[in-house]
C-alpha positions as a printed Julia matrix, in Angstrom:
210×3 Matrix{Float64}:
 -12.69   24.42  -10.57
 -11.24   21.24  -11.77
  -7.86   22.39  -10.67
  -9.14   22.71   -7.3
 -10.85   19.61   -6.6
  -7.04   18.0    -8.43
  -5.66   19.59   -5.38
  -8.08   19.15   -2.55
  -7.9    15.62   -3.72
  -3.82   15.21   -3.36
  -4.64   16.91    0.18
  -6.78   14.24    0.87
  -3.97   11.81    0.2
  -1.63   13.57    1.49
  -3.15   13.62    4.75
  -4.67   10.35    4.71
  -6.55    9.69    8.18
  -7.98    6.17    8.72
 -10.29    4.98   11.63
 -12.33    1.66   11.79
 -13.89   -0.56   14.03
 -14.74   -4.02   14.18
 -15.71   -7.1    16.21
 -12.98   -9.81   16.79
 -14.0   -13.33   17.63
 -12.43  -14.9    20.2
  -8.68  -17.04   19.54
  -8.74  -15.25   15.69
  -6.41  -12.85   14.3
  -7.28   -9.74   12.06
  -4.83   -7.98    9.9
  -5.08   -4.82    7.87
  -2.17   -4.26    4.92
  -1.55   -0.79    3.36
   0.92    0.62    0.95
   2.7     3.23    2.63
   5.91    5.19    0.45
   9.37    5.64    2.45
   9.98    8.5     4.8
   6.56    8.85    6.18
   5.93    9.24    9.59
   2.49    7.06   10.9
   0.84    7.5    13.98
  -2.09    5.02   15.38
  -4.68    4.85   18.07
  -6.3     1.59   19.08
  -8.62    0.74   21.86
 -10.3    -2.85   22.54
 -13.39   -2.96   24.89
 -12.52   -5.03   27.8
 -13.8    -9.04   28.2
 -12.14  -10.63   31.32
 -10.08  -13.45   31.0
  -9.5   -12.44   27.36
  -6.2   -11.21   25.81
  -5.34   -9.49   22.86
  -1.88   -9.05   21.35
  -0.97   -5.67   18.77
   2.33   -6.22   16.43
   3.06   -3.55   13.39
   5.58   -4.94   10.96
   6.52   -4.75    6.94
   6.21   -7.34    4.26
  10.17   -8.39    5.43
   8.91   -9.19    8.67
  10.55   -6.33   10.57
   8.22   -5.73   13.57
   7.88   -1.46   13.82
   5.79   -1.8    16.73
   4.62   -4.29   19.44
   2.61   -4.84   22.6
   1.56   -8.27   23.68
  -1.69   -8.35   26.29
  -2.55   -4.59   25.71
  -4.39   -2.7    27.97
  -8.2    -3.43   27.42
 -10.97   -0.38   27.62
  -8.06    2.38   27.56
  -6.58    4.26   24.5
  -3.06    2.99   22.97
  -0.72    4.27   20.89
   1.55    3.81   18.21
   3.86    5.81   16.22
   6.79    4.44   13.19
   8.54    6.13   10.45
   8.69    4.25    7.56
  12.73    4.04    5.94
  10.95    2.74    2.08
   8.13    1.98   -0.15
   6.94   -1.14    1.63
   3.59   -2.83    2.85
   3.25   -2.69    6.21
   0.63   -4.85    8.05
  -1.11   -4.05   11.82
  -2.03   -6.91   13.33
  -4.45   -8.02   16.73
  -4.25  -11.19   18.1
  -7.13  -12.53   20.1
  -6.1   -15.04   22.49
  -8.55  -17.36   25.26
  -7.94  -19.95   27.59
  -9.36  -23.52   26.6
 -11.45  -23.01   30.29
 -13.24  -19.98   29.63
 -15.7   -19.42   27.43
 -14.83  -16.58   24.8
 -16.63  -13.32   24.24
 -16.17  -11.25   21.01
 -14.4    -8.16   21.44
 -15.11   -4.44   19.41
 -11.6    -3.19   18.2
 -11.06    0.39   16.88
  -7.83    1.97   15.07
  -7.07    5.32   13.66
  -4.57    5.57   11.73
  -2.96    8.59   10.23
   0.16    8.78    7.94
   2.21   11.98    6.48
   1.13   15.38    7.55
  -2.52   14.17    9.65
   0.4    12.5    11.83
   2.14   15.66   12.62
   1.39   17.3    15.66
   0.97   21.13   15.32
  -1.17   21.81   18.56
  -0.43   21.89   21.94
   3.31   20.58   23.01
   3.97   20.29   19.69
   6.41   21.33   16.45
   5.12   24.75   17.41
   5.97   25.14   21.06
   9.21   23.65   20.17
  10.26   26.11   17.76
   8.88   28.95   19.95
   6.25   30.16   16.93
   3.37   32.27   16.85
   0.07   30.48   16.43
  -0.33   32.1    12.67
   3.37   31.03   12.34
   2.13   27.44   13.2
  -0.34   27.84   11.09
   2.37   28.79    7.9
   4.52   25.81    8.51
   1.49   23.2     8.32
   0.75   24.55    5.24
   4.43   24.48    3.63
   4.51   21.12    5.52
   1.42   20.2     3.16
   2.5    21.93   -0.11
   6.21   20.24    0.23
   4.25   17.04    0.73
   2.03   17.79   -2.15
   4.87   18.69   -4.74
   6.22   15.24   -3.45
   3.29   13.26   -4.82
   3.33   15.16   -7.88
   7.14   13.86   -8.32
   6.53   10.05   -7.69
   3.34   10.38   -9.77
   5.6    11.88  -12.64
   8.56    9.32  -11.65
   5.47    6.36  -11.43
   4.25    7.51  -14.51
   7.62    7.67  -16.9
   8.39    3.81  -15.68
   4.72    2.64  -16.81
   5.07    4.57  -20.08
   8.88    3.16  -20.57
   7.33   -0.72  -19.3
   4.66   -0.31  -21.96
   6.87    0.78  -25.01
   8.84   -1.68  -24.26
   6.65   -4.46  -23.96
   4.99   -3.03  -27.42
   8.65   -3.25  -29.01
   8.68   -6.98  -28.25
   5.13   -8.12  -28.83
   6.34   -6.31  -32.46
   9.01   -8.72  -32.49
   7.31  -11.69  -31.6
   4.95  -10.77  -34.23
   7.28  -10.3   -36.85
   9.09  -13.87  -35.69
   5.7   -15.34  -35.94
   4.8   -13.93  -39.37
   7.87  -15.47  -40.59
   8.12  -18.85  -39.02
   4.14  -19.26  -40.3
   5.99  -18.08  -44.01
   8.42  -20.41  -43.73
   6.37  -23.1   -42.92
   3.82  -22.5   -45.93
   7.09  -22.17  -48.54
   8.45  -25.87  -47.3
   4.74  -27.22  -47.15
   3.99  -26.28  -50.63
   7.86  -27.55  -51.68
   6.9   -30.83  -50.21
   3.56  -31.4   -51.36
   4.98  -30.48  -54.99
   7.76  -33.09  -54.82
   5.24  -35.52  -53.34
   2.56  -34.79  -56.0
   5.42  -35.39  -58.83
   6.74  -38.65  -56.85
   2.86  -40.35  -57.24
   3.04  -38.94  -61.02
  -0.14  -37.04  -60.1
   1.81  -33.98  -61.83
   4.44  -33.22  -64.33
């Protein structure tokens, strides 16, 4: 049972699917960040309900400032799309920019996105990896699933790989908070053995011992 719910769980992240909505005040900017490993492919959906006069600008880009994805004064009350592969580990950023003129009198404006990274993102219906490859609907159905358990086997290997460089950062930072110790211990020893030399050959100066 527990090994079951381990691996419905790395399907989950495997097949991470997003979607959210919210409502963007006019001449502000929202951005969502996210974590995303290299050689992923993520595709996205947005739609923002129309206001008049109002415009709204969509840019995708990573922490280096590499824009994946743009479109300035999208298409209001219609579905958009984006789609980027990702080359490394990185955070990548989507971003909508809500822009009114200093005339007009702004409105706020609802703003969905669906997002959906690895295998979600893969299309396996319609004109698809399927039709491409000329395979049987069962056949289709086999490849999503080795799709899913090569993606799975994946995590497992940057868990493991994730998991050696914690346990090698935290033996060595035990090796030198030993050290440090150890230098401590024996600058607080020397100190004590020239204290106590000092006090005696002050003590003998005043006469106050033999």
């Amino acid at each position: 049972m527990n090994l079951q719910l381990c691996i419905l769980g790395f399907v989950l992240l495997v097949s991470q699917a997003q979607c959210i909505m919210w409502y963007m005040e006019p001449n502000t900017q929202k951005c969502l960040k996210e974590e995303i490993q290299g050689n992923v492919l993520v595709n996205g959906e947005y739609e923002v309900s129309e206001v008049p006069g109002q415009k709204i600008n969509f840019l995708t880009r990573d922490s280096k400032g590499h824009i994946l994805a743009q479109k300035d004064d999208i298409q209001q009350g219609k579905l958009s799309k984006f789609s980027f592969v990702t080359e490394t580990y990185d955070t990548f950023e989507i971003c909508f920019t809500s822009h009114v003129s200093p005339h007009e009198r702004g409105m706020r404006q609802e703003v969905s996105l669906n997002v959906k990274k690895g295998i979600e993102a893969k299309s396996y219906e319609g004109v698809s990896i399927g039709e491409a490859a000329k395979l049987k609907p069962i056949e289709v159905e086999l490849k999503r699933l080795e799709d899913l358990s090569e993606a799975i086997v994946q995590d497992f290997a940057r868990m493991r790989k994730n998991e050696e460089e914690m346990r090698d950062t935290n033996e060595a930072t035990n090796s030198r908070v030993l050290y440090f110790s150890i230098f401590s211990m024996l600058c607080l020893l020397s100190l004590a053995t020239w204290q106590v030399f000092y006090l005696r050959r002050f003590f003998r100066a005043k006469k106050l011992i033999e």
